[in-house]
C-alpha positions in Angstrom: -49.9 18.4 -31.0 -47.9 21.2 -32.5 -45.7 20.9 -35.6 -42.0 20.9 -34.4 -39.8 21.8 -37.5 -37.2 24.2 -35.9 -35.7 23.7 -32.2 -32.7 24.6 -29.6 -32.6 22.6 -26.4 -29.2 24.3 -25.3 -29.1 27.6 -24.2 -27.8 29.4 -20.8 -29.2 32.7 -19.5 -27.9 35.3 -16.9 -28.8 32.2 -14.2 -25.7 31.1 -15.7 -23.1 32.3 -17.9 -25.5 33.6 -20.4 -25.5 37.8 -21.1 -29.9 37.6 -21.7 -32.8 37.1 -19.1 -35.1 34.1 -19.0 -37.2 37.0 -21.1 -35.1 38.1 -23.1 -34.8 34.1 -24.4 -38.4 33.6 -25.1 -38.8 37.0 -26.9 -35.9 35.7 -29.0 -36.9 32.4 -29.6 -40.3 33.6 -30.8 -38.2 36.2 -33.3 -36.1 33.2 -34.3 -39.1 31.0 -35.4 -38.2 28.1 -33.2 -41.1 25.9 -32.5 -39.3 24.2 -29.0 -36.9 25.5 -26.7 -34.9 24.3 -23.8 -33.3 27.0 -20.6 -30.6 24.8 -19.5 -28.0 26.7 -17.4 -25.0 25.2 -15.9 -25.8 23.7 -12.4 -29.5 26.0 -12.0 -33.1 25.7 -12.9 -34.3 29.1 -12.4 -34.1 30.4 -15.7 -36.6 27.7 -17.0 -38.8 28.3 -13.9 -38.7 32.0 -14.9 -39.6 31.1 -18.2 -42.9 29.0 -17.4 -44.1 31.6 -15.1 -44.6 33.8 -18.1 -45.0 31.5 -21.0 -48.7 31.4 -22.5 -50.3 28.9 -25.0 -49.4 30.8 -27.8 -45.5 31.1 -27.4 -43.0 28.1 -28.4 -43.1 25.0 -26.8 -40.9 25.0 -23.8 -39.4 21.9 -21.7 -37.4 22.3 -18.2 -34.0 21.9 -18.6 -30.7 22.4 -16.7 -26.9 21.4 -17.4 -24.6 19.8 -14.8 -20.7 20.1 -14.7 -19.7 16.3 -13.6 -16.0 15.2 -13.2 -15.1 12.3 -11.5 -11.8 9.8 -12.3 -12.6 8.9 -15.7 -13.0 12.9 -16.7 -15.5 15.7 -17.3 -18.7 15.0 -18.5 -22.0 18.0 -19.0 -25.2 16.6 -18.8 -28.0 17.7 -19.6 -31.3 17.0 -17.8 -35.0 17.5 -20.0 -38.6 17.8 -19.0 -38.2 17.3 -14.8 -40.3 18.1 -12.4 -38.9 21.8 -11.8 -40.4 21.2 -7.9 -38.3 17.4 -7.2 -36.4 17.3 -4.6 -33.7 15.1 -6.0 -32.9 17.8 -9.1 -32.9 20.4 -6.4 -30.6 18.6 -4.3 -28.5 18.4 -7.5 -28.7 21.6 -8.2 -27.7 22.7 -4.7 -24.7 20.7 -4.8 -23.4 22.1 -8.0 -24.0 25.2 -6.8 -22.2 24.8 -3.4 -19.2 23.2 -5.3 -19.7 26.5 -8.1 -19.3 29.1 -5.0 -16.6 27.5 -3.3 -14.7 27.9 -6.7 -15.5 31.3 -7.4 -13.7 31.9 -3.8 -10.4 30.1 -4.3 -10.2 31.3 -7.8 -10.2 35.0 -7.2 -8.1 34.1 -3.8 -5.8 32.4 -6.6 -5.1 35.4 -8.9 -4.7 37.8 -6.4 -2.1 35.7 -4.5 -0.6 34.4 -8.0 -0.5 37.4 -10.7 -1.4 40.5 -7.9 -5.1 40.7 -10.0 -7.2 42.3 -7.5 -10.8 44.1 -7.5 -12.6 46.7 -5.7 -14.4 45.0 -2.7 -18.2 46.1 -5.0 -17.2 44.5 -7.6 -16.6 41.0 -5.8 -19.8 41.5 -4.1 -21.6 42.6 -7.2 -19.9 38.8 -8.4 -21.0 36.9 -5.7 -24.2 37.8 -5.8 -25.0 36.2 -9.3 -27.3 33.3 -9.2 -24.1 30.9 -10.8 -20.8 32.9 -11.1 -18.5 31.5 -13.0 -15.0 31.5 -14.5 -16.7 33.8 -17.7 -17.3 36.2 -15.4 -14.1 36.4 -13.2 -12.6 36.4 -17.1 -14.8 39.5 -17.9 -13.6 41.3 -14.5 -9.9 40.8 -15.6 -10.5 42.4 -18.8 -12.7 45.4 -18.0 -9.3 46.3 -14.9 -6.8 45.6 -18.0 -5.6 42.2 -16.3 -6.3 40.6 -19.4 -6.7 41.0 -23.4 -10.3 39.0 -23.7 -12.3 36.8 -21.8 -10.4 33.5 -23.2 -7.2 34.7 -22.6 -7.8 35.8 -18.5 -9.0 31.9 -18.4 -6.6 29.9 -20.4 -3.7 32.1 -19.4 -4.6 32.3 -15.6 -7.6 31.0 -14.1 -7.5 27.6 -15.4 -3.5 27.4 -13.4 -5.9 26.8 -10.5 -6.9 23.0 -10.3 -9.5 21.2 -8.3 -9.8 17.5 -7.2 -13.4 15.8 -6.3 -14.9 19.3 -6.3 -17.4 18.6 -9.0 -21.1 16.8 -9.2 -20.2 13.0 -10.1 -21.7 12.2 -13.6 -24.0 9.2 -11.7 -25.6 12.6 -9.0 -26.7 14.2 -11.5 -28.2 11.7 -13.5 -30.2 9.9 -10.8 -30.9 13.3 -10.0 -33.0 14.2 -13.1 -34.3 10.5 -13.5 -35.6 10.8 -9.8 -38.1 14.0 -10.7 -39.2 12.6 -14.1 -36.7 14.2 -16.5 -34.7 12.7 -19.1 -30.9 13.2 -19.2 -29.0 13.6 -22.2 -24.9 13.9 -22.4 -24.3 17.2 -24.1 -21.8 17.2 -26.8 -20.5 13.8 -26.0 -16.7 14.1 -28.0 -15.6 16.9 -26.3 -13.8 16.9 -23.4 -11.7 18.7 -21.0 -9.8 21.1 -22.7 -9.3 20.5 -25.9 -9.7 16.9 -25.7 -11.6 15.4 -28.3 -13.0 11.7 -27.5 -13.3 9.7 -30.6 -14.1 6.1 -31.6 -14.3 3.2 -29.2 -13.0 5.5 -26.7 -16.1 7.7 -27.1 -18.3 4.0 -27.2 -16.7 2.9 -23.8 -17.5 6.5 -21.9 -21.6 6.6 -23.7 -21.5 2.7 -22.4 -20.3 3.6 -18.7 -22.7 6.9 -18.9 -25.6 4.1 -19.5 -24.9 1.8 -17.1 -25.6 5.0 -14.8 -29.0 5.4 -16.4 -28.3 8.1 -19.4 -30.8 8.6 -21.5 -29.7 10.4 -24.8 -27.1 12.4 -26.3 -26.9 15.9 -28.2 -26.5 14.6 -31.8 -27.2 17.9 -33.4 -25.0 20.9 -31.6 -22.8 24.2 -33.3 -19.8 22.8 -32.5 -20.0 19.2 -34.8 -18.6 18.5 -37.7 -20.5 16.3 -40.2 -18.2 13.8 -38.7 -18.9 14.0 -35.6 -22.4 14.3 -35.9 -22.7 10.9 -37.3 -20.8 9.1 -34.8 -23.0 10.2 -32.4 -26.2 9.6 -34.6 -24.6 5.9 -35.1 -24.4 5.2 -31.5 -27.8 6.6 -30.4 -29.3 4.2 -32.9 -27.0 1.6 -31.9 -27.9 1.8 -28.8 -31.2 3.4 -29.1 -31.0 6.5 -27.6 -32.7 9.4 -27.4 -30.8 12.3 -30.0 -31.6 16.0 -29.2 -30.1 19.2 -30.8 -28.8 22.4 -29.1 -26.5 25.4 -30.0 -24.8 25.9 -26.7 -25.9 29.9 -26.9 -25.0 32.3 -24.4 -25.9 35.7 -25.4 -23.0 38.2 -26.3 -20.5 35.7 -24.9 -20.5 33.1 -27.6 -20.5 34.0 -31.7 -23.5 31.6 -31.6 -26.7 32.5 -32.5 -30.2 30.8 -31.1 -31.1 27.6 -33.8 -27.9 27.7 -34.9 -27.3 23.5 -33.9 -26.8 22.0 -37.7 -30.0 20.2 -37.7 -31.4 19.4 -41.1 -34.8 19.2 -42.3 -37.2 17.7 -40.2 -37.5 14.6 -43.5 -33.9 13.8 -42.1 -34.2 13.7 -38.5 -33.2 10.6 -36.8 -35.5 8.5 -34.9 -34.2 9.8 -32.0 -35.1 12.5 -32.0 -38.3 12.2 -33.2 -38.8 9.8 -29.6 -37.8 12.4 -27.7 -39.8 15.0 -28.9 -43.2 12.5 -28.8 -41.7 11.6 -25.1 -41.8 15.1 -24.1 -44.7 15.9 -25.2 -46.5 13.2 -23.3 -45.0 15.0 -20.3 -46.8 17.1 -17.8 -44.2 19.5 -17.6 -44.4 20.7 -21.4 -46.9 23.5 -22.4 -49.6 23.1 -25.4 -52.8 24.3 -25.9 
């Protein structure tokens, strides 16, 4: 078994919002020194298929991985699903339906601005949009800035695309997780205190969503990510060993749209890594779906 000092299980590609291939991330991740890495775009798997279509016994270790945008009455939720089958049907069917849902979005939002703030876009550029594997609002965001609808990325969505609301048109938290349980993966809540917005989900509020997540059949949480404080990092590390969970550790990076850099997850030395994490990594590497020579 390989020596695992140095990983990132959350990153997002070009399948997603991401500004770097599937290639691009492995050459990148073998510059950065990381020993295991994770491909887990928003609502798609095809960056990690990519990836082990190319990936040879001498590059990192690499497990499947994908992150799904769930909402239902109790709020928003993005788990993340580890080490599936990439060929099940049930994290396809997932995938489909966070795509569907993605699309229909994509649609009404750009139907929104233009009817809204008079933000419109030359008919190749919409079809240039659409034709992404997971358009998002990043990349209506980047449209609005490069006509001059808009100062920066962050400001086209706060100020304008996020006006447009949607009800019951997300994956539910319990889809996606039977979804990645029902082809063999493992799924983890990604950065579990924050929330829609800027909502920030503390205490025994934070205890009472983890609880209803694992009465669904949740798995893990992200423990380790760029965002945490020390704070926040050890509530989660206090419930995963409460309730003896599975931790991972993931910097959320997505190229040239995020100042985050690959690794960059505030993980310390492998001496002081939780038990969680260190079950998750020995579960994974049981699997068949991670490579080692």
């Amino acid at each position: 078994m390989r020596n695992i000092v140095k990983l990132d299980l959350h990153m997002h590609s070009v399948v997603s919002d991401g500004t770097d291939t599937p290639e691009e991330i492995l050459s990148k991740v073998k510059s950065s020194g990381i020993d295991m890495f994770s491909v887990t775009d928003h609502d798609a798997i095809k960056g990690g298929q990519t990836i082990l279509k190319v990936l040879t016994d001498d590059d990192p270790a690499f497990i499947t991985g994908a992150e799904f945008s769930c909402k239902d009455a109790q709020g928003k939720y993005h788990i993340l699903g580890y080490n599936y089958d990439p060929d099940g049907r049930s994290i396809n069917d997932v995938v489909d339906l966070g795509h569907g849902y993605r699309m229909k979005k994509v649609l009404a939002r750009l139907d929104f601005i233009r009817d809204s703030f008079g933000f419109d876009f030359p008919k190749e550029e919409i079809d240039a949009l659409l034709s992404l594997s997971n358009p998002g609002k990043p990349h209506i965001g980047n449209l609005m800035v490069k006509y001059g609808y808009a100062e920066s990325k962050e400001d086209a969505i706060n100020k304008y695309i996020n006006q447009l609301h949607f009800k019951g048109e997300y994956v539910k938290p319990e889809e996606a997780i039977k979804g990645i349980l029902d082809s063999g993966g493992i799924p983890v809540l990604a950065h579990p205190p924050y929330g829609s917005g800027d909502q920030l989900i503390l205490g025994e509020e934070m205890e009472d969503r983890l609880k209803r997540l694992m009465d669904f059949g949740i798995k893990g949480v992200e423990g380790f990510y760029s965002g945490f404080t020390p704070k926040l990092c050890r509530m989660m590390l206090d419930l995963a060993d409460k309730y003896d969970l599975y931790v991972t550790a993931g910097s959320d990076y997505h190229g040239r749209n995020k100042l985050i850099e690959l690794g960059d997850n505030n993980l310390p030395a492998k001496s002081e890594w939780p038990k969680g994490l260190t079950r998750f990594i020995e579960k994974v590497t049981e699997g068949r779906f991670f490579l080692s020579p």
